[in-house]
Backbone bond lengths (Angstrom), bond angles and torsions (degrees), N, CA, C in turn:
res aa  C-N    CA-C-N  psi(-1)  N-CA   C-N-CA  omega(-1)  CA-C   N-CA-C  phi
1 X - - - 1.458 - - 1.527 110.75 -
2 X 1.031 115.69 -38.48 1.561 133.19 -161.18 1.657 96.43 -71.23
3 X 1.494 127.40 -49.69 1.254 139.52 -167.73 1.404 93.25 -68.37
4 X 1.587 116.68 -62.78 1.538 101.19 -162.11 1.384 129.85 -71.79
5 X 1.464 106.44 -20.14 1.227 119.05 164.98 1.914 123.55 -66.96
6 X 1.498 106.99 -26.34 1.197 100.88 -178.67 1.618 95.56 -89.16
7 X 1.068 130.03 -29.86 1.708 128.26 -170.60 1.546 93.39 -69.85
8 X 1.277 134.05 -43.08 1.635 119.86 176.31 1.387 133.85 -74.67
9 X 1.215 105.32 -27.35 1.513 119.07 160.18 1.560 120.86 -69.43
10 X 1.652 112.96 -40.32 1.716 103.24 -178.66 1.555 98.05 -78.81
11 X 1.151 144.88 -42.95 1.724 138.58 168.90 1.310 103.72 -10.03
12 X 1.769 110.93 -48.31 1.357 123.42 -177.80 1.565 118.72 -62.85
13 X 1.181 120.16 -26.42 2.026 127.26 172.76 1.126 134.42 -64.83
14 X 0.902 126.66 151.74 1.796 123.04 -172.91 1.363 105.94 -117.30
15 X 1.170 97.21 174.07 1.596 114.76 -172.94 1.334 100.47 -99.41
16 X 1.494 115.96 -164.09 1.695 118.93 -158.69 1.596 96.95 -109.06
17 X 1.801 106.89 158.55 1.381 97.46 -170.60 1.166 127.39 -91.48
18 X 1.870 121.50 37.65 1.202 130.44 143.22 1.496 113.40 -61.76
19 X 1.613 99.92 -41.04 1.687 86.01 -169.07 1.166 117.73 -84.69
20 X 1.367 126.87 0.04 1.850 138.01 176.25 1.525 93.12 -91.24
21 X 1.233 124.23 -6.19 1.839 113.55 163.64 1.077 108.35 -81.78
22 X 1.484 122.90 -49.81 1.373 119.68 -147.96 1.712 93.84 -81.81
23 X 0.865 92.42 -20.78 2.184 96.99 -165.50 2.070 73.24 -65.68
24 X 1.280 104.70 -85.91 1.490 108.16 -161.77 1.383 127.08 -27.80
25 X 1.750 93.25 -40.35 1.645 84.03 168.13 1.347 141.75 -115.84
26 X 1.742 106.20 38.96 0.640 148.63 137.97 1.535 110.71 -53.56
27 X 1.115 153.66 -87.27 1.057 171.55 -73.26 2.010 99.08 -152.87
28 X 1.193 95.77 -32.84 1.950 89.77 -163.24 1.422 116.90 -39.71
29 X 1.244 85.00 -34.98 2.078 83.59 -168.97 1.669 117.37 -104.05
30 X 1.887 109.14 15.30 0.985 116.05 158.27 1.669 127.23 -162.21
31 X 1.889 90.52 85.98 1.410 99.80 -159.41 1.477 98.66 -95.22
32 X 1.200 94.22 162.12 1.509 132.02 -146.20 1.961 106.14 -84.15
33 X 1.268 133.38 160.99 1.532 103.06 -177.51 1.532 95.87 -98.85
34 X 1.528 115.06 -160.32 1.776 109.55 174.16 1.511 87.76 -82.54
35 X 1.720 94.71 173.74 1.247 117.16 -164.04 1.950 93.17 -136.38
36 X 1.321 117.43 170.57 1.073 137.25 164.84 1.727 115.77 -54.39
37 X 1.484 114.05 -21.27 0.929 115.01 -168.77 2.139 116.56 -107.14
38 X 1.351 87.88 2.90 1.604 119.21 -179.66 1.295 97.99 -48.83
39 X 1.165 143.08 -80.92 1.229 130.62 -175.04 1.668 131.40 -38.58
40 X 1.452 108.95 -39.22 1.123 115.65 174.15 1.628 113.08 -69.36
41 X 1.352 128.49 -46.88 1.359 152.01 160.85 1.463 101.74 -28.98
42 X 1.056 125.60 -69.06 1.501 153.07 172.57 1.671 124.56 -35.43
43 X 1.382 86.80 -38.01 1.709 110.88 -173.57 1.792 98.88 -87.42
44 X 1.407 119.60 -53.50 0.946 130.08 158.48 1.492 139.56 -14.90
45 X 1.802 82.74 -62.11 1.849 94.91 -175.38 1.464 92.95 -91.56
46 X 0.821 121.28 12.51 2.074 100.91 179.67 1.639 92.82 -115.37
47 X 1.356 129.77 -15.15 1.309 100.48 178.73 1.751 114.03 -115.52
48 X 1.320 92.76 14.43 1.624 102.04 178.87 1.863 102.24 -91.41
49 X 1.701 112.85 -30.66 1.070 121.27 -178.50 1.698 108.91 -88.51
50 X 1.252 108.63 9.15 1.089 97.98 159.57 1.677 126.86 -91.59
51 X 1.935 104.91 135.73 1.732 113.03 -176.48 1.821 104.79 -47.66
52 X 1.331 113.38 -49.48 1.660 116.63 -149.77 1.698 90.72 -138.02
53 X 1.364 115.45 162.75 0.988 134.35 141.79 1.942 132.37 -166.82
54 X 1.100 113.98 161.99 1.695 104.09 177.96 1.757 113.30 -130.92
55 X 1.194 99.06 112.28 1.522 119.90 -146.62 1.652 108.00 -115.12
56 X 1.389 125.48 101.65 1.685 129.81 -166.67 2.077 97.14 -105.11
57 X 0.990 103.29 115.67 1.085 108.15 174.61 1.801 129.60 -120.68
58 X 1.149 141.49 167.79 0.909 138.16 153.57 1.879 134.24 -115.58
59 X 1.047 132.28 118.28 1.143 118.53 -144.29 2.184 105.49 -131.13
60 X 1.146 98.63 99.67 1.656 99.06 174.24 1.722 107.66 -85.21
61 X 1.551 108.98 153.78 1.138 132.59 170.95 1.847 112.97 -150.89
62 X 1.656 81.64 135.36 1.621 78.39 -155.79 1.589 97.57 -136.06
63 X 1.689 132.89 130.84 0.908 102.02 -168.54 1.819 94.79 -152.61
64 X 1.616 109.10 169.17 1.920 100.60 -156.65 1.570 92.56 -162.13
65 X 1.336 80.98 111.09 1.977 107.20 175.02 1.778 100.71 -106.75
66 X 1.227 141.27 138.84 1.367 133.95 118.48 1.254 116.22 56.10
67 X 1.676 143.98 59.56 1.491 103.78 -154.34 1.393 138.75 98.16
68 X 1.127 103.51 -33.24 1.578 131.82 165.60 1.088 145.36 -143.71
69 X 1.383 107.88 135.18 1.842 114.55 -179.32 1.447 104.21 -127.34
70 X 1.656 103.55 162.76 1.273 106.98 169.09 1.711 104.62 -155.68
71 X 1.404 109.89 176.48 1.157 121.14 -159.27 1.255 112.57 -154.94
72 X 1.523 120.97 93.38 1.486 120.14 -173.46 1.861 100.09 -104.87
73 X 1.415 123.38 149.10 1.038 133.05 173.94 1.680 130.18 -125.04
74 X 0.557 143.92 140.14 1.986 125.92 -171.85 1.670 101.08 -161.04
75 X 1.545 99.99 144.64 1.516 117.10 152.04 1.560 133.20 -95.05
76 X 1.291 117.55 126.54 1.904 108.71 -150.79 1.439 68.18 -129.48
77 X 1.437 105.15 133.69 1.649 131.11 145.78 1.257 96.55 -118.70
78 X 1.287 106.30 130.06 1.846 124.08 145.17 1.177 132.29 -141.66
79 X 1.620 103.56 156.32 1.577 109.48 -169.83 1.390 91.32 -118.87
80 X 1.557 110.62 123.98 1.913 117.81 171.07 1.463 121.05 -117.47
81 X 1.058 130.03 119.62 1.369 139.96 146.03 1.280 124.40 -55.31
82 X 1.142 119.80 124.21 1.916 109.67 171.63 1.602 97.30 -83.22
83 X 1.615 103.78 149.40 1.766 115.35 -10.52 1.465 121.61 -84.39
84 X 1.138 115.24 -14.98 1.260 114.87 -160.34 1.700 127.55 -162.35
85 X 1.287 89.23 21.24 1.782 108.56 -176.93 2.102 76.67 -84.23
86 X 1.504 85.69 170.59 1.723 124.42 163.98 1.334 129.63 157.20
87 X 1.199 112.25 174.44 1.733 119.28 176.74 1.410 104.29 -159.18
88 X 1.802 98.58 104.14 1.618 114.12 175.37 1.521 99.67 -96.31
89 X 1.586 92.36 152.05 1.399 100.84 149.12 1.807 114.19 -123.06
90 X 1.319 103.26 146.05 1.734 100.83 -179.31 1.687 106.08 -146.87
91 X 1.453 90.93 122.67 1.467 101.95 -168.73 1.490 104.18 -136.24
92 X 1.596 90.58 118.07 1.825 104.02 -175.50 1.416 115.48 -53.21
93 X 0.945 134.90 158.60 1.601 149.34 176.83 1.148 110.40 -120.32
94 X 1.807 118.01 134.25 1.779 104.20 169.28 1.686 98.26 -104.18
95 X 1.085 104.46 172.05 1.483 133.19 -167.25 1.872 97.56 -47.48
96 X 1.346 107.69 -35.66 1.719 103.33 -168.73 1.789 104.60 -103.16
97 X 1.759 99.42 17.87 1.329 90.76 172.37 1.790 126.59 106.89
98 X 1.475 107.02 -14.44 1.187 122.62 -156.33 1.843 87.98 -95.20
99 X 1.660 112.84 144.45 1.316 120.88 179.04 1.683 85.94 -94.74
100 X 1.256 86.84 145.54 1.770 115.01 155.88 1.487 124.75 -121.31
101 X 1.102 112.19 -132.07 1.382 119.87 171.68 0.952 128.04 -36.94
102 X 1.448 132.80 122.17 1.416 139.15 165.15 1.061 134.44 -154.72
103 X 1.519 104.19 143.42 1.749 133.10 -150.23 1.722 103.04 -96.53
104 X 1.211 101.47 173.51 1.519 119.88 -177.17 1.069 105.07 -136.70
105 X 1.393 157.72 109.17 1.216 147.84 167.80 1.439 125.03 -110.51
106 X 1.281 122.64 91.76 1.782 113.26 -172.47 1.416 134.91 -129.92
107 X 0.866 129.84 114.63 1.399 138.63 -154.11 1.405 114.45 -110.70
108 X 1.909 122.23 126.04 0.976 113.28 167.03 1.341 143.85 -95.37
109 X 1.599 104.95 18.63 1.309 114.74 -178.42 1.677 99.03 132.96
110 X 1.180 122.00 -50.76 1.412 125.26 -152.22 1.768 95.78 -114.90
111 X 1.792 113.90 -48.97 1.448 111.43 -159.72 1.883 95.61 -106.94
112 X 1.493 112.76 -161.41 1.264 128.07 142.88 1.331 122.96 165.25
113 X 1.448 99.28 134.87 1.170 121.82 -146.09 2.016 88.75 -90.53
114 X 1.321 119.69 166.75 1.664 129.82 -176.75 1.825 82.09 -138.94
115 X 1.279 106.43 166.98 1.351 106.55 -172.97 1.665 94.93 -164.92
116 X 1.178 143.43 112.83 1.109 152.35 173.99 1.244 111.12 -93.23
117 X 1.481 120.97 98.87 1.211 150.90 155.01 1.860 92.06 -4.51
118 X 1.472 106.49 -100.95 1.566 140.12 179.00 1.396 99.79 -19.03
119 X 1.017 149.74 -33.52 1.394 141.81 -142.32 1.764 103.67 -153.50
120 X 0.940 127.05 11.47 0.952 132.00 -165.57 1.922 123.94 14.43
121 X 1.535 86.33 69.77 1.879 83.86 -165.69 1.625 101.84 -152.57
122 X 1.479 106.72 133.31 1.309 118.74 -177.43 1.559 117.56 -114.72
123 X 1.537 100.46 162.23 1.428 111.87 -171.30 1.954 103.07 -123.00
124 X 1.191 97.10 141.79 1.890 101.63 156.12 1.196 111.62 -125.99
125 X 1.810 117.34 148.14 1.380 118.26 -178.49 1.261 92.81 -170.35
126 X 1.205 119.16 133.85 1.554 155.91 159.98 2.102 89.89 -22.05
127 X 1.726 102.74 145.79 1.274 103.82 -152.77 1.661 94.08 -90.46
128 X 1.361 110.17 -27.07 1.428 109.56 163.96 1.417 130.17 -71.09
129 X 0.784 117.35 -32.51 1.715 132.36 155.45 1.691 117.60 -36.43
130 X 1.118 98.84 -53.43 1.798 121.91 -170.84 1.467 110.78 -78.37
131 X 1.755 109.62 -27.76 1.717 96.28 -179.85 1.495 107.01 -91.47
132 X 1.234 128.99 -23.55 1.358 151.83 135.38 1.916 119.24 9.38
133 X 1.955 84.74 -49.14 1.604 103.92 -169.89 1.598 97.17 -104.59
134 X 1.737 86.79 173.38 1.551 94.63 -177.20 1.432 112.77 -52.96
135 X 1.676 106.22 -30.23 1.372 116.88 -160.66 1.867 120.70 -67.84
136 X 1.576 94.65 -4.10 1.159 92.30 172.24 1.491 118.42 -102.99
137 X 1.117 99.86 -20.31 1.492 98.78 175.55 1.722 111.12 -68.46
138 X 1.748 120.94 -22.24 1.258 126.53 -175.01 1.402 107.62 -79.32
139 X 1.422 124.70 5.83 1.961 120.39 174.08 1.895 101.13 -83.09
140 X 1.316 96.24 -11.26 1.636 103.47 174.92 1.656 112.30 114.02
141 X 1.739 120.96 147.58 1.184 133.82 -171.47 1.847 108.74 -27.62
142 X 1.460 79.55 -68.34 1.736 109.07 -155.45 2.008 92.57 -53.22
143 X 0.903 86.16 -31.58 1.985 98.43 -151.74 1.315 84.61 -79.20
144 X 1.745 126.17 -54.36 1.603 112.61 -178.59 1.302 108.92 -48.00
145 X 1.466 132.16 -58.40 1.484 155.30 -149.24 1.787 84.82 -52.04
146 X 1.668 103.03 -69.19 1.757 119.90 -163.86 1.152 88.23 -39.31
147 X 1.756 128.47 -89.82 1.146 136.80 -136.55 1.701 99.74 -61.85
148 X 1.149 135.91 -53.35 1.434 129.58 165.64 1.445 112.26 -28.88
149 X 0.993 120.17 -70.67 1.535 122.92 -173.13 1.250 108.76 -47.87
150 X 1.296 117.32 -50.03 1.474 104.35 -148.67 1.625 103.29 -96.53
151 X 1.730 108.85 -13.19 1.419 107.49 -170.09 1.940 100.46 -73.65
152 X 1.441 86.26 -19.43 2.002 103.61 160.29 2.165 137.62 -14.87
153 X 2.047 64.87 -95.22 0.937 112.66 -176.30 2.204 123.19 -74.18
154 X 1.538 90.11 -31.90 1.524 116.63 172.83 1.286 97.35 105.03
155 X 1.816 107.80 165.85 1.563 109.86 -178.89 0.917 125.84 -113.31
156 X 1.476 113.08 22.31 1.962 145.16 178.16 2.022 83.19 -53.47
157 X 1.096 93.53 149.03 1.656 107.29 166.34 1.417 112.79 -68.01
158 X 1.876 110.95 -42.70 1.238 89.36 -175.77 1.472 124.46 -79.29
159 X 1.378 115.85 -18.54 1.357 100.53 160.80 1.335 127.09 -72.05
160 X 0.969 140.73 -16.55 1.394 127.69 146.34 1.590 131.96 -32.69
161 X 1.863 99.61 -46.19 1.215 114.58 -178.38 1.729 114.25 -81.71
162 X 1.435 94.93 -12.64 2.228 106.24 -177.48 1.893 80.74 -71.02
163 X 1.299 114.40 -65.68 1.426 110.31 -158.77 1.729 110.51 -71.19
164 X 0.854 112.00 -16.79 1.870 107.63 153.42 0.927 111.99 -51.38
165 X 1.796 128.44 -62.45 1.232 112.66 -142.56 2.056 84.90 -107.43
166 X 0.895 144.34 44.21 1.537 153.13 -175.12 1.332 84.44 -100.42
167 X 1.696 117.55 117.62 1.179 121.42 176.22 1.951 115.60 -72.67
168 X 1.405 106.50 140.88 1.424 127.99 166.83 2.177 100.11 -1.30
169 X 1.726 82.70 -79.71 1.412 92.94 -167.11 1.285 119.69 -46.13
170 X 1.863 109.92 -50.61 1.680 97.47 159.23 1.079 147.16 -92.15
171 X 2.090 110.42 17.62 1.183 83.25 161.78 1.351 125.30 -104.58
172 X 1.653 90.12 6.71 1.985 103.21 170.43 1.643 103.06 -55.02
173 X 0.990 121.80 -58.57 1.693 132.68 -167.31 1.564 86.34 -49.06
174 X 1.404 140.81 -56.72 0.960 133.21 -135.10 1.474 102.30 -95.64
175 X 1.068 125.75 -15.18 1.623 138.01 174.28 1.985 99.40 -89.97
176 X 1.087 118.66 -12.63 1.820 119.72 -175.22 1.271 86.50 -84.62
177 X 2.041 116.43 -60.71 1.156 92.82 -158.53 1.516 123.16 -87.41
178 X 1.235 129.29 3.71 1.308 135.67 173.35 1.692 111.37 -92.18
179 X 1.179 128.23 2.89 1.343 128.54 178.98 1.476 119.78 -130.20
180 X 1.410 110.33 -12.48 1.498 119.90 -177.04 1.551 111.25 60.27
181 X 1.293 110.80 15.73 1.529 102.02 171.38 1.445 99.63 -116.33
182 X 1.904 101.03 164.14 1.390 118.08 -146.04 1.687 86.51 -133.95
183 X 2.084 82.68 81.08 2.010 103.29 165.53 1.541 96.30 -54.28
184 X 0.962 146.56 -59.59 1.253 154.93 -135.68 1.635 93.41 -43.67
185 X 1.431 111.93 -71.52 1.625 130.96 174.22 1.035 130.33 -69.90
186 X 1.093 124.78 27.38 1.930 121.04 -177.88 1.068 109.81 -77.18
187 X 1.234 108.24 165.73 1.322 111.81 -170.70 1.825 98.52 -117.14
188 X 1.291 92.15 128.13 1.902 107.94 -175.16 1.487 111.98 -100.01
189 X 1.458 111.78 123.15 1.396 96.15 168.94 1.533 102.93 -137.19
190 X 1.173 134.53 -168.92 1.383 143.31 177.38 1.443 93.89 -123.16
191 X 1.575 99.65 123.44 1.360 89.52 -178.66 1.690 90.28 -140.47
192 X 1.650 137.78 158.28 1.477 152.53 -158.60 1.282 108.48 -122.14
193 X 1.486 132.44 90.25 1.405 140.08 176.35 1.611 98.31 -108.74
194 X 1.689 91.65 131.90 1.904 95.97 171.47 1.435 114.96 68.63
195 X 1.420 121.75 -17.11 1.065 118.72 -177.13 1.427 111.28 120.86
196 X 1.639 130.20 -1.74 1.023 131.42 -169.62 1.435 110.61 -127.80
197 X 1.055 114.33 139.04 2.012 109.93 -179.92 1.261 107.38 -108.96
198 X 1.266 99.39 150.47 1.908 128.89 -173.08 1.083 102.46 -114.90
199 X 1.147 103.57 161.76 1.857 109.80 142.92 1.466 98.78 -111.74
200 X 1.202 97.45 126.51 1.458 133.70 167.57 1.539 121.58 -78.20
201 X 1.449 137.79 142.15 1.008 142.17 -146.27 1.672 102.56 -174.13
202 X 1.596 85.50 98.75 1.762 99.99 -171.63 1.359 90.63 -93.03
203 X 1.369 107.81 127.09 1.911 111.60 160.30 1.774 113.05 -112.03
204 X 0.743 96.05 111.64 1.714 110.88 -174.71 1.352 103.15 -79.49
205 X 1.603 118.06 105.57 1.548 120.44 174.10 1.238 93.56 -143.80
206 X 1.731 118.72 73.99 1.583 131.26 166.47 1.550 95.78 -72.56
207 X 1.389 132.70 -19.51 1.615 133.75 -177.55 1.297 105.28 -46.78
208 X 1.765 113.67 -45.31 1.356 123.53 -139.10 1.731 95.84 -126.38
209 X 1.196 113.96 4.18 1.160 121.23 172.18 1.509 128.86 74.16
210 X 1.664 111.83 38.09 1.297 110.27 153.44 1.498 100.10 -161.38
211 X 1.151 131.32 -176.68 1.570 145.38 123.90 1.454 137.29 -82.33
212 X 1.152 110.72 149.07 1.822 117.01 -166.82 1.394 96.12 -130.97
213 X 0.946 99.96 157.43 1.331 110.84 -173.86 2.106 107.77 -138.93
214 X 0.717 131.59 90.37 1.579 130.61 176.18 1.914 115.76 -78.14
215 X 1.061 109.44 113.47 1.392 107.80 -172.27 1.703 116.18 -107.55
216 X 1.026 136.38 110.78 1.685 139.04 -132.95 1.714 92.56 -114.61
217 X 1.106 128.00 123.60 1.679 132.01 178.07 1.731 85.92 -60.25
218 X 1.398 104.02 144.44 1.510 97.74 -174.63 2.576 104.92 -110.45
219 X 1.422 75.22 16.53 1.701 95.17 179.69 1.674 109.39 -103.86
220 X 1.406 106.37 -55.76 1.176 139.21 -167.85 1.789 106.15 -71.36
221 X 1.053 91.62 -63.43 1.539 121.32 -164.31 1.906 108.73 76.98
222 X 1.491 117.00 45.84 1.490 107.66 -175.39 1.369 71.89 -109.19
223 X 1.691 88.58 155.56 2.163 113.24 162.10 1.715 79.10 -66.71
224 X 1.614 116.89 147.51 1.008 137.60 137.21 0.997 146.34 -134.93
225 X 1.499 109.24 12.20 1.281 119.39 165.99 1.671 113.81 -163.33
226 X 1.405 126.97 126.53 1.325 150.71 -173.01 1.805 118.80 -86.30
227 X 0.563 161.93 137.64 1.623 166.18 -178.75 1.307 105.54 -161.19
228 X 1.627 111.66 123.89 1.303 126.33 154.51 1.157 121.44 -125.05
229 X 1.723 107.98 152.93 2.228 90.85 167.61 1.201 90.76 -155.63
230 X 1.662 125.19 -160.16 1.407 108.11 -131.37 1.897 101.45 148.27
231 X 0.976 96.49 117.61 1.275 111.23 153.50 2.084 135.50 -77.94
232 X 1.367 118.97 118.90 1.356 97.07 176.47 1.295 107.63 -137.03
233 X 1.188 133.81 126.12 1.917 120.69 172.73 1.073 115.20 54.78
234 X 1.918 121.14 27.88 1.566 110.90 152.95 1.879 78.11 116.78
235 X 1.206 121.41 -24.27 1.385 116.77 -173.66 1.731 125.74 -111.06
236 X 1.378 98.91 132.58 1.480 118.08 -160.34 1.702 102.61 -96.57
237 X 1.122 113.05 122.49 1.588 129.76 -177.25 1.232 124.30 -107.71
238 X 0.901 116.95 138.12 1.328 112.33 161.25 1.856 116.12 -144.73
239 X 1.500 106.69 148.78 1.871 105.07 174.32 1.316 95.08 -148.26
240 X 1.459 98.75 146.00 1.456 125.24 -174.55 1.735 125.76 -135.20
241 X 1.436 102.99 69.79 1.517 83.47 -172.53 1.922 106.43 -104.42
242 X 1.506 82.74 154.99 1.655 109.65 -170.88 1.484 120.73 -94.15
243 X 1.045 146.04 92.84 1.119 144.90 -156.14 2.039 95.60 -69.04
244 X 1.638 131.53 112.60 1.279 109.57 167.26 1.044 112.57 -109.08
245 X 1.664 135.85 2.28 1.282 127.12 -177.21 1.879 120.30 -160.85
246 X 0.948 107.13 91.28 1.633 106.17 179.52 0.985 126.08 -104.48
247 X 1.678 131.45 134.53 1.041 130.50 -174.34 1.677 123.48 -136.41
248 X 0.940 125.40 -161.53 1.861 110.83 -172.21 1.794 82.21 -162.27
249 X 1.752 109.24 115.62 1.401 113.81 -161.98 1.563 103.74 -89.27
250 X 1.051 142.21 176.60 1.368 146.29 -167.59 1.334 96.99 -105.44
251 X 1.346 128.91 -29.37 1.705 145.00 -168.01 1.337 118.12 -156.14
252 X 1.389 125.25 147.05 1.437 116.51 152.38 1.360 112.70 -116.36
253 X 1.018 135.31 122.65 1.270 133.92 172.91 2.019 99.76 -49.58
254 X 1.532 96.60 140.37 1.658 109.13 -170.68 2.406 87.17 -58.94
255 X 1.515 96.92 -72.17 1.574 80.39 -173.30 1.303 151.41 -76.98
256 X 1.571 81.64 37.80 2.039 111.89 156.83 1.283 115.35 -44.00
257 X 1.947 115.54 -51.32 1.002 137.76 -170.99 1.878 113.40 -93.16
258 X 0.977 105.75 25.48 1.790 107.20 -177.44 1.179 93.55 -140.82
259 X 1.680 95.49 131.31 1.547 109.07 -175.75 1.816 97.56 -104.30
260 X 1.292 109.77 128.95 1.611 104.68 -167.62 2.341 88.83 -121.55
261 X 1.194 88.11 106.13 1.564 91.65 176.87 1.873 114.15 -63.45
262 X 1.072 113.79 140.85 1.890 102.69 166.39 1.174 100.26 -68.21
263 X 1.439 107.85 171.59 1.618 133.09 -175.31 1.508 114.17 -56.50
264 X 1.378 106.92 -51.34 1.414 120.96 165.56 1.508 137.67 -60.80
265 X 1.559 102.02 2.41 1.603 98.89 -164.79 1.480 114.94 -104.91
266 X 1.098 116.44 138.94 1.691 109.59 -179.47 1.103 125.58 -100.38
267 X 1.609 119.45 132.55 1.208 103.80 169.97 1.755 126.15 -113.98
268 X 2.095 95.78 154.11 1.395 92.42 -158.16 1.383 113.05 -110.46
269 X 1.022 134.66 159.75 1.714 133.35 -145.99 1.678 93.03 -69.77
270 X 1.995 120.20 -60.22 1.119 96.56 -144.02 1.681 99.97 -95.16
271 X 1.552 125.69 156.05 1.423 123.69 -172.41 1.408 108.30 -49.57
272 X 1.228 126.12 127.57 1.836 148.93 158.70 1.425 111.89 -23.20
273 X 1.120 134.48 90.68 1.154 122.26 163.84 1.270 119.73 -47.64
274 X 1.860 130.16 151.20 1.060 110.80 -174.80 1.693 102.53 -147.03
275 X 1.913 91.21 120.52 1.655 90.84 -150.67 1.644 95.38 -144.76
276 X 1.168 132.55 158.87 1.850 126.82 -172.26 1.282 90.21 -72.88
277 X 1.449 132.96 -40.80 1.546 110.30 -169.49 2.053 132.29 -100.67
């Protein structure tokens, strides 16, 4: 589980912003027209260039060996700073609705600490270390994707504002060649979940061992919802997270980003796994 989930999420990372120069200028004096895949592209660069945001999600994982299935569910709120500050919370759900377990996850740029509610016991680990693990991919899709990029690119404003204004055409090229997938060909459909229609955006990377699926509000135009699945070691996956609430804060209070343990809490050498059971 751990493998396929981290191989579908880093597809999602970028490279450093030497190489979003050279792609661009490369390209200046022969840009490219829109493509079928413009919208998705689009959705992309406006929320990767965003400084802050506070992002409530819901996120299924579902998975079937031989004999067995399972069904994990969770609620992820987070608050992010570029590039790479935050403070999630993620609290498992059972099937009839009832919260369980829940984590703390907060990072000030450099460390981050996991904090298990249940047990009263915390972890620190180097910020590269942590996206590495499953556990980073569990602060949520969008939030892995952000913090990758931008911990990239840097969290200076103006690079935020270089990759705003990085035209369509290069920064499509620049998402082909850092992901090995081929935007060019997706396959688009309109498809009606819950009652609401997307455009849907199948990316076929059986190479690399799964499919993604990007689903685009077709009002809005925000990504709001992510799906991958995937085969690994006999085991069939699947994750689904739902974007239900985004926002862009007026402030963050500075100790958003400081994890302050109670008196009583211990901490244990190796990083917290963070799982409903």
């Amino acid at each position: 589980m751990k493998s396929l989930l981290l191989l579908g999420f880093t597809v999602f990372s970028l490279g450093n912003l030497a190489q979003i120069k050279a792609i661009a200028q490369s390209t200046l004096d022969t840009p490219a027209p829109q493509t079928e895949a413009s919208p998705l592209v689009q959705s992309a660069k406006a929320f990767i260039s965003l400084e802050s945001y506070e992002l409530e999600s819901v996120m299924e994982t579902t998975g079937d060996i031989p004999g067995t299935a399972f069904t994990s569910n969770a609620k992820i709120k987070t608050i992010v700073a570029a590039p790479n500050k935050f403070n999630s919370q993620i609290t498992f759900v059972s099937p009839n609705g009832l919260e369980g377990k829940t984590y703390r996850v907060v990072s000030n740029g450099s460390q981050v600490w996991i904090y298990n509610w249940a047990t009263n016991q915390y972890s620190v680990s180097d910020i590269k270390q942590f996206l590495q693990t499953r556990e980073g991919f569990l602060i949520g899709t969008l939030s892995y994707f952000y913090i990758n990029t931008r911990s990239n690119i840097g969290g200076w404003r103006i690079m935020g504002n270089f990759l705003a204004k990085l035209p369509e055409a290069q920064l499509l090229k620049y998402f082909q060649k850092f992901t090995n997938l081929d935007l060019q060909n997706l396959t688009i459909r309109d498809e009606k979940l819950n009652g609401k229609t997307y455009k849907a955006y199948d990316i076929d990377a059986k190479n690399q061992g799964f499919q993604a699926t990007a689903y685009i509000d077709t009002q809005k135009g925000n990504l709001e919802r992510v799906h991958l699945s995937g085969a690994k070691n006999g085991l069939q996956l699947t994750s689904k997270e739902q974007v239900i609430n985004q926002t862009i804060p007026e402030s963050i209070p500075p100790q958003t980003f400081v994890f302050s343990a109670a008196d009583d809490a211990e901490q244990v050498e190796q990083q917290i796994p963070i799982a409903p059971f």
